[in-house]
N, CA, C and O atoms as CSV, one atom per row, in Angstrom:
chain,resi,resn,atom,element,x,y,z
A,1,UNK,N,N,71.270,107.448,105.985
A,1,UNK,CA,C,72.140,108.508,106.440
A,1,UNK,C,C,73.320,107.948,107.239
A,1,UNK,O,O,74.436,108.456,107.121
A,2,UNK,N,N,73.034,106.652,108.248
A,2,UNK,CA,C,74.119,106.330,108.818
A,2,UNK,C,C,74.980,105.305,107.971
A,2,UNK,O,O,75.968,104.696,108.380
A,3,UNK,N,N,74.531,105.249,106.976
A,3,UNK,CA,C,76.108,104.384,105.871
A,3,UNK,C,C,76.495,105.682,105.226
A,3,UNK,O,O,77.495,105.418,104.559
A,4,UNK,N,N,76.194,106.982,105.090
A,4,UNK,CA,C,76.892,108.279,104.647
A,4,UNK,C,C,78.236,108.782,105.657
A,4,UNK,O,O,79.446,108.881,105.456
A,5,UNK,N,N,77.349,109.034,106.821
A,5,UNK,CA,C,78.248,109.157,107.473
A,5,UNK,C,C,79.147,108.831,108.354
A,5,UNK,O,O,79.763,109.484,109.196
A,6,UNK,N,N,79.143,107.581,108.008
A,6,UNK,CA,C,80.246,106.193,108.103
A,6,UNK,C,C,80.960,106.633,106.842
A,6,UNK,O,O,81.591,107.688,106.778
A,7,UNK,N,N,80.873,106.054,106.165
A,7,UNK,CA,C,81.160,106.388,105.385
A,7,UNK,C,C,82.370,107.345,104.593
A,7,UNK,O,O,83.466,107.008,104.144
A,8,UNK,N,N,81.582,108.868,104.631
A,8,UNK,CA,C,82.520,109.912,104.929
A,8,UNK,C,C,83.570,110.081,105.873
A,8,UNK,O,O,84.597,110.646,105.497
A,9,UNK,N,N,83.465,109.668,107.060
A,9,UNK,CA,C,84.615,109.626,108.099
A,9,UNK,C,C,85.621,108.719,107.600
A,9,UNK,O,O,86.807,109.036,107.511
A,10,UNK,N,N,85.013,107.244,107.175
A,10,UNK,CA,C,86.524,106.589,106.387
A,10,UNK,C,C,87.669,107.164,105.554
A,10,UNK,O,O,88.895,107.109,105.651
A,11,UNK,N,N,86.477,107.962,104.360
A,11,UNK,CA,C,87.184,108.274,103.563
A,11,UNK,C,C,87.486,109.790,103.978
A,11,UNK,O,O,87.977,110.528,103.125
A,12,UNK,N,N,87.183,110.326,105.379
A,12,UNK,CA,C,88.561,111.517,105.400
A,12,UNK,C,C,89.577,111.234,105.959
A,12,UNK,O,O,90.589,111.850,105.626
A,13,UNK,N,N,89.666,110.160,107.045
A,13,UNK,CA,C,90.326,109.517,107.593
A,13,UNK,C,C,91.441,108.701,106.620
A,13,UNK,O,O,92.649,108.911,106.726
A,14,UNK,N,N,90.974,107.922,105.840
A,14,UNK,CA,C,91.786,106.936,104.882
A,14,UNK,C,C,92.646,108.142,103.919
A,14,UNK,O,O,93.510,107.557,103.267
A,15,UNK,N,N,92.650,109.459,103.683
A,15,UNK,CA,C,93.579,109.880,103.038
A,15,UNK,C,C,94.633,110.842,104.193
A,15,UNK,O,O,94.151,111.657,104.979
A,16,UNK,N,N,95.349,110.698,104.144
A,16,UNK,CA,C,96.146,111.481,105.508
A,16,UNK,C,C,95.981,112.186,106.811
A,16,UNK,O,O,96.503,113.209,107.254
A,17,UNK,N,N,94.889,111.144,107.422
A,17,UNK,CA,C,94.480,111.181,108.446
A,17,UNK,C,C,92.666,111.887,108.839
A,17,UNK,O,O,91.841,112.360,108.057
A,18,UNK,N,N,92.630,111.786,109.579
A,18,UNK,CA,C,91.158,112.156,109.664
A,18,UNK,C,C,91.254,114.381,110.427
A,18,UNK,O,O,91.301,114.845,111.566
A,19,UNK,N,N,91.237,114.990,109.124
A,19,UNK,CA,C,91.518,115.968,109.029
A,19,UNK,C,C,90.247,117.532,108.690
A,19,UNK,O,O,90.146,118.756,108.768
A,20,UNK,N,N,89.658,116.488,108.363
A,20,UNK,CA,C,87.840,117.710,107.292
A,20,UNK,C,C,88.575,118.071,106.286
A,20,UNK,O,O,88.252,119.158,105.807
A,21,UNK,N,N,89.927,117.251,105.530
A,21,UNK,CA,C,90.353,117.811,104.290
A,21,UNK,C,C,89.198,117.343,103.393
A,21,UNK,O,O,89.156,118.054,102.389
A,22,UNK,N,N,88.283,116.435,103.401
A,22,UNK,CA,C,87.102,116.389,102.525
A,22,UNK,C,C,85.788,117.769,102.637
A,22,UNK,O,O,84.786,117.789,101.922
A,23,UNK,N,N,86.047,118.577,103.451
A,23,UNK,CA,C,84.896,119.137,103.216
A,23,UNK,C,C,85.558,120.307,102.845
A,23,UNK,O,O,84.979,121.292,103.303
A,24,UNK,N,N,86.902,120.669,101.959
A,24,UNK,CA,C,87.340,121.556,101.380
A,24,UNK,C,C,86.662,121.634,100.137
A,24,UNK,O,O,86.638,120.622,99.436
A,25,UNK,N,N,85.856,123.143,99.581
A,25,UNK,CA,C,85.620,122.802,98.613
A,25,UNK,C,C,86.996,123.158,97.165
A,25,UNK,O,O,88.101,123.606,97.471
A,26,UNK,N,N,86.700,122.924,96.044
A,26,UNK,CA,C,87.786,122.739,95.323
A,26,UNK,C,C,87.698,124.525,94.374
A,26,UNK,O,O,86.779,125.344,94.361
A,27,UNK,N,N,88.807,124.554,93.823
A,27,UNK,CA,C,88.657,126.291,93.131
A,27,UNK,C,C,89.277,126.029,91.919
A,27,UNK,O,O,89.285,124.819,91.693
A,28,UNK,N,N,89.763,126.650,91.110
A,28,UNK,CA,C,90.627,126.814,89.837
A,28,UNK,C,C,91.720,126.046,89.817
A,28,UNK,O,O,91.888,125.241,88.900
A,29,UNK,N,N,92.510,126.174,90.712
A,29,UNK,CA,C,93.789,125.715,90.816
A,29,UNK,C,C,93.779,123.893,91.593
A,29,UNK,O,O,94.545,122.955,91.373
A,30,UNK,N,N,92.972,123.960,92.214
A,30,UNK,CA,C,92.736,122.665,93.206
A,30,UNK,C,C,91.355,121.748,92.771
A,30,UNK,O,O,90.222,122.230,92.766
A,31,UNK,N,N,91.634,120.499,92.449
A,31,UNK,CA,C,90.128,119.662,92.733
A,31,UNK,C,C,90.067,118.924,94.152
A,31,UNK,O,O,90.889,118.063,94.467
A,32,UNK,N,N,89.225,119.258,94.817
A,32,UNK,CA,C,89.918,118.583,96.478
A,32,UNK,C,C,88.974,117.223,96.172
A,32,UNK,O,O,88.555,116.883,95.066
A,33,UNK,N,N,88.716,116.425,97.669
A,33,UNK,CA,C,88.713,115.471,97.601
A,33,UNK,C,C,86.939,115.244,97.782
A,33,UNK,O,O,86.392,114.156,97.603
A,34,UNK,N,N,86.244,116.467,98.154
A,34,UNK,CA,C,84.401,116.876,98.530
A,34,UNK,C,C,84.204,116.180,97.002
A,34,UNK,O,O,83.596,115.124,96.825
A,35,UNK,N,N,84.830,116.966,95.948
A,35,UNK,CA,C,84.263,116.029,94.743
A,35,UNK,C,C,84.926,114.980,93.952
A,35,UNK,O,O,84.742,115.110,92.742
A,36,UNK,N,N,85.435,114.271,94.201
A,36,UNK,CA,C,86.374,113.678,93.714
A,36,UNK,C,C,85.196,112.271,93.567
A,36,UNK,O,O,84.232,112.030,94.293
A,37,UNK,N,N,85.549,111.727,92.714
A,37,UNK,CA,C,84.756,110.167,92.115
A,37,UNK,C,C,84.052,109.548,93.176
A,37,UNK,O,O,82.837,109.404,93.037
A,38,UNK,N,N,84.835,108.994,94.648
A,38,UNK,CA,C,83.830,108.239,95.152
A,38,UNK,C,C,83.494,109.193,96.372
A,38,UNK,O,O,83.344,108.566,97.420
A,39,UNK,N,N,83.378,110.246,96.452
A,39,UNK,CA,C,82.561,111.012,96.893
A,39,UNK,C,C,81.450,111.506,96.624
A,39,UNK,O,O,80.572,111.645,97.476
A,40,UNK,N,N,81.315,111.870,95.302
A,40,UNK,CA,C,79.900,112.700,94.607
A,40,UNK,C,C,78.946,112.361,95.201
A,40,UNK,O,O,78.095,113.236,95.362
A,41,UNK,N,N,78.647,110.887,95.816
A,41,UNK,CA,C,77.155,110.442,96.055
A,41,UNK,C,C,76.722,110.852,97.491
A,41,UNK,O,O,75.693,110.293,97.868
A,42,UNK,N,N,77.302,111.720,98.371
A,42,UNK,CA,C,77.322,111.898,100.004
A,42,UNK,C,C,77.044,113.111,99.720
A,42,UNK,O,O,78.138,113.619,99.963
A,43,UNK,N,N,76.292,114.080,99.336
A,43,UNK,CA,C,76.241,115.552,98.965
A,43,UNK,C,C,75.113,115.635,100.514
A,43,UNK,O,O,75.322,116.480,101.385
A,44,UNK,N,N,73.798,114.469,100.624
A,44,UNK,CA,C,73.003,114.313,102.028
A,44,UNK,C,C,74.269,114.687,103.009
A,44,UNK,O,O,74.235,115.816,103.499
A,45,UNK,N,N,75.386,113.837,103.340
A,45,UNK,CA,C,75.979,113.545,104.202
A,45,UNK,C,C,76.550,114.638,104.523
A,45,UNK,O,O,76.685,114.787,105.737
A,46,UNK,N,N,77.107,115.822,103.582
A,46,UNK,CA,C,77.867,117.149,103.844
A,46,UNK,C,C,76.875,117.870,104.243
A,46,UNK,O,O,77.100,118.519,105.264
A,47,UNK,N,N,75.650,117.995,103.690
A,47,UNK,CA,C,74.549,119.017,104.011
A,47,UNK,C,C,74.199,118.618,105.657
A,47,UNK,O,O,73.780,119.471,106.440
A,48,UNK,N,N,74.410,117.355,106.003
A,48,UNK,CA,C,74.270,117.117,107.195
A,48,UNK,C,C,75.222,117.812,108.226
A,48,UNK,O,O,74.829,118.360,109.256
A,49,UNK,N,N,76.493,117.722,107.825
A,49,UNK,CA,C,77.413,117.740,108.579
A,49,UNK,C,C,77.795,119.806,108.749
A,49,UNK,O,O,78.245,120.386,109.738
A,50,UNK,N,N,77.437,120.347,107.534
A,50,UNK,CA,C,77.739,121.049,107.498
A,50,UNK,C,C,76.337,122.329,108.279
A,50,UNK,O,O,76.288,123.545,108.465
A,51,UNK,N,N,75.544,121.316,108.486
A,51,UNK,CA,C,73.878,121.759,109.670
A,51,UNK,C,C,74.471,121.643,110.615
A,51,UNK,O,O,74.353,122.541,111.448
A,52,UNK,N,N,75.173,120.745,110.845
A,52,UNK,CA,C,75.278,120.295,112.343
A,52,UNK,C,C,76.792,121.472,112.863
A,52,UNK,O,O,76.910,121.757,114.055
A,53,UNK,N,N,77.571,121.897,112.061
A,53,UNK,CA,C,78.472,122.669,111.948
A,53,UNK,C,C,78.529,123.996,112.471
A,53,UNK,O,O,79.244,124.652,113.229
A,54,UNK,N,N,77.273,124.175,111.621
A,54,UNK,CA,C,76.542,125.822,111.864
A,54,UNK,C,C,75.563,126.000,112.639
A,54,UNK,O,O,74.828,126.976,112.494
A,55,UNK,N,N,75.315,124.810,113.906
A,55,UNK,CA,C,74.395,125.272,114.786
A,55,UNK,C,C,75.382,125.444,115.703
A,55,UNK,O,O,75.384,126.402,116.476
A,56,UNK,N,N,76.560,124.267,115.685
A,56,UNK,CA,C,77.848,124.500,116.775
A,56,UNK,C,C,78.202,126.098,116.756
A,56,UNK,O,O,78.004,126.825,117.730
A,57,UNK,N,N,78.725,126.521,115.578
A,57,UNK,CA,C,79.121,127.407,115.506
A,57,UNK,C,C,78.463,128.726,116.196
A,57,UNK,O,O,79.177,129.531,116.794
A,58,UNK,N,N,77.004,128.902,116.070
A,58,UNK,CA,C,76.202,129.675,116.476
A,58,UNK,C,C,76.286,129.273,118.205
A,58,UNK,O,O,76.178,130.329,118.828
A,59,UNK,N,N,76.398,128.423,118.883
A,59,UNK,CA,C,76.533,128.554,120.125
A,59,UNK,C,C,78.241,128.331,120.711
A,59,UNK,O,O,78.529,128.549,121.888
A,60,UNK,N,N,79.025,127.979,119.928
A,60,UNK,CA,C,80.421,127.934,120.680
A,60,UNK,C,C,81.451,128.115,119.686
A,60,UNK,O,O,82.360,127.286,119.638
A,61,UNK,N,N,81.427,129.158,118.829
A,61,UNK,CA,C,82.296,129.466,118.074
A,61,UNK,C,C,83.988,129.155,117.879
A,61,UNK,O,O,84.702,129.522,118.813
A,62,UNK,N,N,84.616,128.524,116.752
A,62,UNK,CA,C,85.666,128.152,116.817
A,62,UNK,C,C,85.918,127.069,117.786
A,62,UNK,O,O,86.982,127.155,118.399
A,63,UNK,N,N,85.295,126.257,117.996
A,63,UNK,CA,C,85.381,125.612,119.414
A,63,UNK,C,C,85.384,124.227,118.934
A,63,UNK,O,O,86.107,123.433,119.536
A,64,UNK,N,N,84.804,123.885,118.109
A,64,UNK,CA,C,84.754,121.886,117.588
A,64,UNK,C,C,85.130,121.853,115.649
A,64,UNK,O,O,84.627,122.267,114.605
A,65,UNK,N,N,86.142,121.191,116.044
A,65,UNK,CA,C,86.514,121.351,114.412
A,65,UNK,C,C,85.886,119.869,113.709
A,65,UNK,O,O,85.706,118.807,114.305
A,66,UNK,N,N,85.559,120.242,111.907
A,66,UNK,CA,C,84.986,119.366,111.035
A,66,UNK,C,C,85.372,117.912,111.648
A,66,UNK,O,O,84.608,117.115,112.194
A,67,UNK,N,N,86.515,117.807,111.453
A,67,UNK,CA,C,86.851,116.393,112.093
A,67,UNK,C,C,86.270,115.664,113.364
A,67,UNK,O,O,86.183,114.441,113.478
A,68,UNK,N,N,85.788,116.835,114.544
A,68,UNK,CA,C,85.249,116.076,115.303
A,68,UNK,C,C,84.058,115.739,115.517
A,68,UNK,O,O,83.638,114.907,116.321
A,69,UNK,N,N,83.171,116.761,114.377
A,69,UNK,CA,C,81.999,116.831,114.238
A,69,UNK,C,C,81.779,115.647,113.564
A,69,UNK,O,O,80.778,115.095,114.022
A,70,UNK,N,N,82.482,114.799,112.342
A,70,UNK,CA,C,82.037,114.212,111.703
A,70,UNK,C,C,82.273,112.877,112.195
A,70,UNK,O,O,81.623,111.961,111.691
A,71,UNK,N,N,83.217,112.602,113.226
A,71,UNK,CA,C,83.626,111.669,113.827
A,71,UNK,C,C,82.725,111.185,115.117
A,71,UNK,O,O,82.568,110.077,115.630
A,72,UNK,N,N,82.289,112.270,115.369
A,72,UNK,CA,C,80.842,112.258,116.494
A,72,UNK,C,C,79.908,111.918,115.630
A,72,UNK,O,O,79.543,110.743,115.657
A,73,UNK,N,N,79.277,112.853,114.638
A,73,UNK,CA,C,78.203,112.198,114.295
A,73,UNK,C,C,77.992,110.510,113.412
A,73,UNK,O,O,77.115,109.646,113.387
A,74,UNK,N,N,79.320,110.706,112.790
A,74,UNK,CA,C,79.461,108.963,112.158
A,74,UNK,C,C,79.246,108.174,113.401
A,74,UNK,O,O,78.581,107.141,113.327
A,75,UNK,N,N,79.769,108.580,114.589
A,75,UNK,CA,C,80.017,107.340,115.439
A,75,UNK,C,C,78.517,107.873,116.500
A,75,UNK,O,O,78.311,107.249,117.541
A,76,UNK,N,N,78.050,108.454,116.299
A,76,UNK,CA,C,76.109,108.118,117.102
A,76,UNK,C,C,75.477,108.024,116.028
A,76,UNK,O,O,74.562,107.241,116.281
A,77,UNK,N,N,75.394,108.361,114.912
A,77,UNK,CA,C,74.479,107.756,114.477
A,77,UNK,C,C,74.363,106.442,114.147
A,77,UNK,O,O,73.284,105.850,114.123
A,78,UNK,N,N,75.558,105.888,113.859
A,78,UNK,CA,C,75.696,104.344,114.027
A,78,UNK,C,C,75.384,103.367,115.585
A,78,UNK,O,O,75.115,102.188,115.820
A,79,UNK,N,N,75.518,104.155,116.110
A,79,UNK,CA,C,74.756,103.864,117.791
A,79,UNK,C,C,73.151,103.803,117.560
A,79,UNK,O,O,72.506,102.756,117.592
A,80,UNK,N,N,72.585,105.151,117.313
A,80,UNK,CA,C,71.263,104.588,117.327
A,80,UNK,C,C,70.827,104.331,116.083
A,80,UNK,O,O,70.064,105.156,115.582
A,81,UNK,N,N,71.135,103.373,115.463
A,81,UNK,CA,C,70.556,102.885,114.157
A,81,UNK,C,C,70.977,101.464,114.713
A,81,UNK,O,O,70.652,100.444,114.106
A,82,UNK,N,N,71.817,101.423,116.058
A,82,UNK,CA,C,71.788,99.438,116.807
A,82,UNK,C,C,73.056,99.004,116.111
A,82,UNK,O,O,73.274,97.833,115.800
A,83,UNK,N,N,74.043,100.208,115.839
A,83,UNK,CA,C,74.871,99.446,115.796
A,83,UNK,C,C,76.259,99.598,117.052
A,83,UNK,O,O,76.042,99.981,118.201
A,84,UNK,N,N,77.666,99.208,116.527
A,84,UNK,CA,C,78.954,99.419,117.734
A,84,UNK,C,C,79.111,100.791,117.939
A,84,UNK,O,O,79.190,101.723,117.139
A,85,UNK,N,N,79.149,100.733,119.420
A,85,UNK,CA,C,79.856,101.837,119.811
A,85,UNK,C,C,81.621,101.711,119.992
A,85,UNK,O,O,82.387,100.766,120.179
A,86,UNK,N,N,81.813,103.410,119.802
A,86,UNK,CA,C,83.867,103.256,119.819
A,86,UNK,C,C,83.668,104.790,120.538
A,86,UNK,O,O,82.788,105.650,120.585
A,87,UNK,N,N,85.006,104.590,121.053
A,87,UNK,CA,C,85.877,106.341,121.941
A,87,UNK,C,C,86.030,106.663,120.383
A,87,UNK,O,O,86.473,106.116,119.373
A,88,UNK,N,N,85.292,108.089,120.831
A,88,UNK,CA,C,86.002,109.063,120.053
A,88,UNK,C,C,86.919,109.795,120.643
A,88,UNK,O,O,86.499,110.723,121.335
A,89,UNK,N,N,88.318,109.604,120.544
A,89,UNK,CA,C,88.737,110.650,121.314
A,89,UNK,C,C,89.186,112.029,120.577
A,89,UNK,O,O,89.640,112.251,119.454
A,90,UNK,N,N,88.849,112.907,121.748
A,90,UNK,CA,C,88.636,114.699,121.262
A,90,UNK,C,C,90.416,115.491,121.722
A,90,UNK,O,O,90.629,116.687,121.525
């Protein structure tokens, strides 16, 4: 789980900034980037992120956006799995 969500934070980060434009899903008109080729295999990593989303939500509504959620959890769970810690800054 913690090379997912490593992972995922690169690659929302590595396309025009670190935004939760990956956890857009895609419609008729748009293929976003949730499914796009080297994404498909992190479907764990969204179901994660998107748990951890909707418990925020249920206690502090509108209050922590995708980006910081995923940037927090990439960067502890790589903490306790023994690896570097970094500032996230909010």
């Amino acid at each position: 789980m913690v090379a997912s969500l490593l992972r995922l934070h690169f690659h929302d980060c590595f396309v025009k900034g670190c935004n939760a434009s990956l956890f857009l899903d895609s419609n008729a008109n748009i293929i976003t980037e949730k499914i796009s080729n080297p994404n498909r295999n992190f479907a764990h990593g969204f179901e994660v992120i998107d748990e951890i989303k909707k418990e925020l939500e249920n206690e502090c509504p509108q209050t922590v956006s995708g980006a910081d959620i995923l940037a927090l959890a990439a960067r502890d769970s790589t903490v306790l799995a023994g690896g570097p810690n970094w500032e996230v800054p909010l």
